[in-house]
N, C-alpha and C positions, 0 to 999 in steps of 0.2 A: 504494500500500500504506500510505506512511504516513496519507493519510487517511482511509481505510479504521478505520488503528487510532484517529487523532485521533475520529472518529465512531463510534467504538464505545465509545472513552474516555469520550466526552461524555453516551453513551447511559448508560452503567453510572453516572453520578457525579451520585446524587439531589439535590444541592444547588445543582447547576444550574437545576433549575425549582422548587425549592420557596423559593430566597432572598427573592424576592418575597413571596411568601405568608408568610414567616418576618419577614421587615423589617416588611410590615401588620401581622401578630398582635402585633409588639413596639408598634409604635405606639398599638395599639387597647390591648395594655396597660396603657400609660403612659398617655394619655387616662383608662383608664378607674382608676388609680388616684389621678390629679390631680383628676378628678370625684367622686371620694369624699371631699374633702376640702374639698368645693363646700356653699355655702348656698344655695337660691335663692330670691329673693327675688319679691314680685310691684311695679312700678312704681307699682301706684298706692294702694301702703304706704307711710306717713311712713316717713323724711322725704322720699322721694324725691320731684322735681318734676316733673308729668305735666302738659304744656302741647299744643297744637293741636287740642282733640277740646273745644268748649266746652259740650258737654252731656253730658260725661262723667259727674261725680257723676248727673245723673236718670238714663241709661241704661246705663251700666258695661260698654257698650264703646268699641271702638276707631273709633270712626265720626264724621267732619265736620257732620254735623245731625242732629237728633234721629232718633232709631226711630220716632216715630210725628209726620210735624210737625203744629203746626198751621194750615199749608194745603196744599195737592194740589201736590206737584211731578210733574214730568216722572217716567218708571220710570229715564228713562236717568241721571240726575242723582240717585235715587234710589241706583240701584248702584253711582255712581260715589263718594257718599259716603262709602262702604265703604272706600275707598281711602285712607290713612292720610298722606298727603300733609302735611309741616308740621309731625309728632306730634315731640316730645321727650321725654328724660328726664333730668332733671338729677343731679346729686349727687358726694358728695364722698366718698372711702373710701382707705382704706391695704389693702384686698387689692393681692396683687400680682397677683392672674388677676383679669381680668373676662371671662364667656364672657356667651351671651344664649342661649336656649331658646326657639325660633319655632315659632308653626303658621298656617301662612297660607289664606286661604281658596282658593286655587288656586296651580299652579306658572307659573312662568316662563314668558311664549309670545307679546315684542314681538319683533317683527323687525328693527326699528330703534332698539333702546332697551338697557341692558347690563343683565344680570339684577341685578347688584349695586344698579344705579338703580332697578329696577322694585319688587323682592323683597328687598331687602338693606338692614342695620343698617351705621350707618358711628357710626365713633366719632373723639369729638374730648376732646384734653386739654389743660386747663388753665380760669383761672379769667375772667370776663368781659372782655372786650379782650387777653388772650394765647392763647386757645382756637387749637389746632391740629390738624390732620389727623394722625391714628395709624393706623388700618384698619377694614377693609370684611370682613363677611363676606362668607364663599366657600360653596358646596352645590353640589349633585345640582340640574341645573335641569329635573327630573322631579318633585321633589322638594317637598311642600307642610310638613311641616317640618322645620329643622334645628338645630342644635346647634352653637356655632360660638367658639374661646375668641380675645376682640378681643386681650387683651392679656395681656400674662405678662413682668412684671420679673425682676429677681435683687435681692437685697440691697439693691447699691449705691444702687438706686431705690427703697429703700423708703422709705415717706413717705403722709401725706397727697394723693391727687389728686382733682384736678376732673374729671369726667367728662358730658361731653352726648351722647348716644345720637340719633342720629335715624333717623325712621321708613321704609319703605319707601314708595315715591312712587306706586306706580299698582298696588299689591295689596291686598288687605284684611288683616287679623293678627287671628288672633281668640284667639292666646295669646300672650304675651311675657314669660319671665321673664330677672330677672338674677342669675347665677351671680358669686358672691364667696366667696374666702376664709374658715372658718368662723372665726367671734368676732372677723371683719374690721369694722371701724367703719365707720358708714354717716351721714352728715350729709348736713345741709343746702345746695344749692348756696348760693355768695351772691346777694343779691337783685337784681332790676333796676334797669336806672337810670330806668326811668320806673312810673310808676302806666297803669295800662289796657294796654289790648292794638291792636297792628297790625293790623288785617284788611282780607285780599288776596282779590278776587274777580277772576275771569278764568277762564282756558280751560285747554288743555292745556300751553300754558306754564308759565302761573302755577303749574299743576300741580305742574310738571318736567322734563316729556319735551322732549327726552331727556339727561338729565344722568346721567355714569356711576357717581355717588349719590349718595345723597340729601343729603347738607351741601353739593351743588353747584348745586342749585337756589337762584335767587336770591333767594326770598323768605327760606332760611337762610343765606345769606350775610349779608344782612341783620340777621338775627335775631343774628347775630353778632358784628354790630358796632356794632348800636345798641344791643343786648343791652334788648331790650324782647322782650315776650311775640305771636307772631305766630300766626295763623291764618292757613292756607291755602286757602282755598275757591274753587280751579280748578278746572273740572269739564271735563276734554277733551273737543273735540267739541262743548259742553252749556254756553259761557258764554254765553249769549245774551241776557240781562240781565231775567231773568224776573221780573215783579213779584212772585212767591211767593217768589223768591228774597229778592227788597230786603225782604222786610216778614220772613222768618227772621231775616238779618241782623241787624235791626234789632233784634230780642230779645236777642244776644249784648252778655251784660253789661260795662259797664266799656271802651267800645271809645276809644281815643285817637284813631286815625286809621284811614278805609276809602280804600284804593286801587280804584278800578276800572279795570281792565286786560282787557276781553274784548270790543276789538271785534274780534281776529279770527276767534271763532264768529258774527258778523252776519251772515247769507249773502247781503243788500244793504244798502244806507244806508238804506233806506223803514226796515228794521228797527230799525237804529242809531237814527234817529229818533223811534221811536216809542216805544222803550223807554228810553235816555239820561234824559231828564227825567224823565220817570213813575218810574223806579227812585231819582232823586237827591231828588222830592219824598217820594215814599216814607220813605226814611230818614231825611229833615229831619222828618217828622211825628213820630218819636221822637226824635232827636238833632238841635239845630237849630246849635248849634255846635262839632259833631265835623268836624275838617276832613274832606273829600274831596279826594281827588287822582284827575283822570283822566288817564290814561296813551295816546296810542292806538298805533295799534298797530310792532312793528319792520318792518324792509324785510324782501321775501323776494328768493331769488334771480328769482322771478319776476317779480319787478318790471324787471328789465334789460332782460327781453326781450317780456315780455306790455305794449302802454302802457295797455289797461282795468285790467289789476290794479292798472299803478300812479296811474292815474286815478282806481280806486275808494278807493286807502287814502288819497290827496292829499285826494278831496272829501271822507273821512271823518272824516279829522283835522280837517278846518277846518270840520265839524258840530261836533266835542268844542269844539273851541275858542271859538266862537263859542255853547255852551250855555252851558259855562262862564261866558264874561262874562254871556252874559243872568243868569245866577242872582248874578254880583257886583253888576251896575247894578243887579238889585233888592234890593239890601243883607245876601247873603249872602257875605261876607270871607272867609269860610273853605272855598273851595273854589277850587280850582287846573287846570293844565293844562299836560300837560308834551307833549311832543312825543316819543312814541315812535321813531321814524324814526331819530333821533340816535343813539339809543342805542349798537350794534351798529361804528357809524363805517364808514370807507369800503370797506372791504374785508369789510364783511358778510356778503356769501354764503360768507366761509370761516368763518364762526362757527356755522352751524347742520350737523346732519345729513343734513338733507331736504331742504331749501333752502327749510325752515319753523322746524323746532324747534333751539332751540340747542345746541349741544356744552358742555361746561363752559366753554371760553374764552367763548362766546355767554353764557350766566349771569353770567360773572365781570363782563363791560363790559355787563351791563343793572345789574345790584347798583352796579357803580363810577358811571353816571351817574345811579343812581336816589337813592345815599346821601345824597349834600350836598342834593339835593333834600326829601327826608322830614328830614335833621337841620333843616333851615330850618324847614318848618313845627313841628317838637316840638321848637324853641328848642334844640337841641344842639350844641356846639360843634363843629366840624370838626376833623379830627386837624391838628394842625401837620404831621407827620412821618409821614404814611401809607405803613405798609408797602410793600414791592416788591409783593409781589402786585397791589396794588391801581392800577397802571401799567400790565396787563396792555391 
């Protein structure tokens, strides 16, 4: 009987099912009177700094090579350019919200990869060598755009911040605004410490995948700490070392240093061979003393137990290696060669997800052994006192 009446209780007493719906509409509220008090702004308005996309001004979008290039790429590396991999946005403001305003060219749909990485803005504070992790948007991963507020102080923080935005790693964005504070000041971030740009060609690593977002891909770690201006041009699947490719490149103005990092889309070493030099003369026919670094490639778990896989990456490496020198003994100095394999250290297969792509730990120890490397050739000093993170 009594539950009888506890269940009748429960039936008669409308605030039982409508609290939910009641606590939503308050939040959708409150959202939506905090968003009235929003500016939004577009990235690639002064002052803001709009870096990764180096044919931005001719095309005025969000895309790694041009809309129309000038020669024939692949369709698949076509679309994959679309992919906003690398993108940033700098600047400096005393809002206490910062929200972001997306429309992406499709929704979320890797199965091994976090939507946050794939489709998702991450935000970092502070000013070049303090830059820290704050938040990640969160959505609907149905959802092709969202709304999303990174941050929201009080008072005590108000002030002048530094703020870098990074882009989604393996979707396209075909709108992005930033939501600030109205009559919130908006500066200039500070400048770089070098002239020219980083640019990283490789595969679906160099991409990202899969890192659970995007400041954790290692060419932004990077970007982070050399705080130089980086492009990312990994093309998953599609780094194959295409001469349309190197003769693009090669048009990218102002470049300081080209990484190449894609032998693991070579689907044999005849390829690696044939492309390796032809891409590296390529580029010396515009730039003849922009360094080059070739990378080859990390171990996979498959290397343990396949010994052809690990026979193929041994003899591939000691193709890089040995192109390399041929290009120094004919009196090109500025080109290098690092040993991929290193990287990851010995317990590598616990650094990726697939027992291919790597996890953020996986990103963190490629960036930790790739740093000192890249600071040596762009003459930078080493940190004395390198953060804990970077022990990882």
């Amino acid at each position: 009987m009594a539950e009888h009446e506890q269940e009748h209780k429960h039936e008669q007493d409308p605030t039982h099912e409508q609290e939910p719906e009641q606590e939503q509409e308050q939040e959708q509220e409150q959202q939506q009177r905090q968003q009235a008090a929003i500016e939004w702004h577009s990235p690639a308005e002064k002052p803001f700094r709009l870096t990764g996309f180096p044919w931005f001004e001719q095309d005025r979008v969000y895309r790694r090579l041009p809309v129309k290039p000038d020669y024939p790429i692949r369709p698949e590396v076509d679309w994959l350019a679309n992919h906003t991999a690398g993108g940033q946005i700098a600047f400096q403001t005393d809002s206490r919200q910062i929200w972001v305003k997306v429309r992406l060219r499709a929704p979320a749909d890797m199965n091994h990869m976090p939507a946050t990485g794939q489709c998702g803005f991450d935000l970092y504070l502070g000013r070049p060598g303090e830059q820290r992790f704050y938040g990640v948007t969160k959505f609907d991963l149905k959802a092709t755009s969202y709304e999303y507020k990174l941050l929201e102080t009080g008072a005590a923080a108000a002030g002048l911040k530094a703020v870098t935005l990074n882009f989604p790693l393996y979707q396209g964005v075909e709108e992005v605004l930033i939501g600030l504070d109205a009559g919130a000041q908006v500066l200039p971030f500070p400048a770089y410490a070098y002239r020219g740009r980083l640019i990283f060609y490789g595969t679906s690593i160099t991409q990202g995948g899969c890192a659970s977002r995007p400041g954790m891909a290692y060419t932004n770690i990077l970007s982070r700490r050399l705080n130089i201006e980086t492009v990312n041009l990994g093309f998953s699947g599609n780094g194959r070392g295409d001469p349309e490719l190197a003769k693009l490149i090669a048009q990218i103005p102002n470049p300081r240093l080209l990484v190449l990092d894609y032998e693991p889309n070579c689907v044999s070493t005849e390829l690696l061979r044939e492309t390796l030099p032809q891409f590296i003369r390529i580029y010396r026919e515009a730039h003849r003393r922009v360094p080059i670094l070739v990378v080859s490639r990390i171990p996979y778990a498959h290397d343990l137990v396949h010994e052809d896989v690990l026979q193929a990456r041994e003899e591939r490496g000691e193709f890089q290696r040995q192109t390399v020198k041929m290009f120094r003994s004919s009196g090109d100095a500025n080109i290098f060669f690092y040993d991929g394999s290193t990287l990851l250290g010995d317990d590598f297969d616990e650094c990726t997800v697939d027992g291919i792509h790597p996890t953020d730990l996986g990103f963190l120890r490629i960036a930790n052994g790739l740093e000192p490397v890249l600071r040596g050739i762009l003459g930078a000093p080493i940190p004395a006192a390198p953060r804990s993170v970077r022990s990882s």
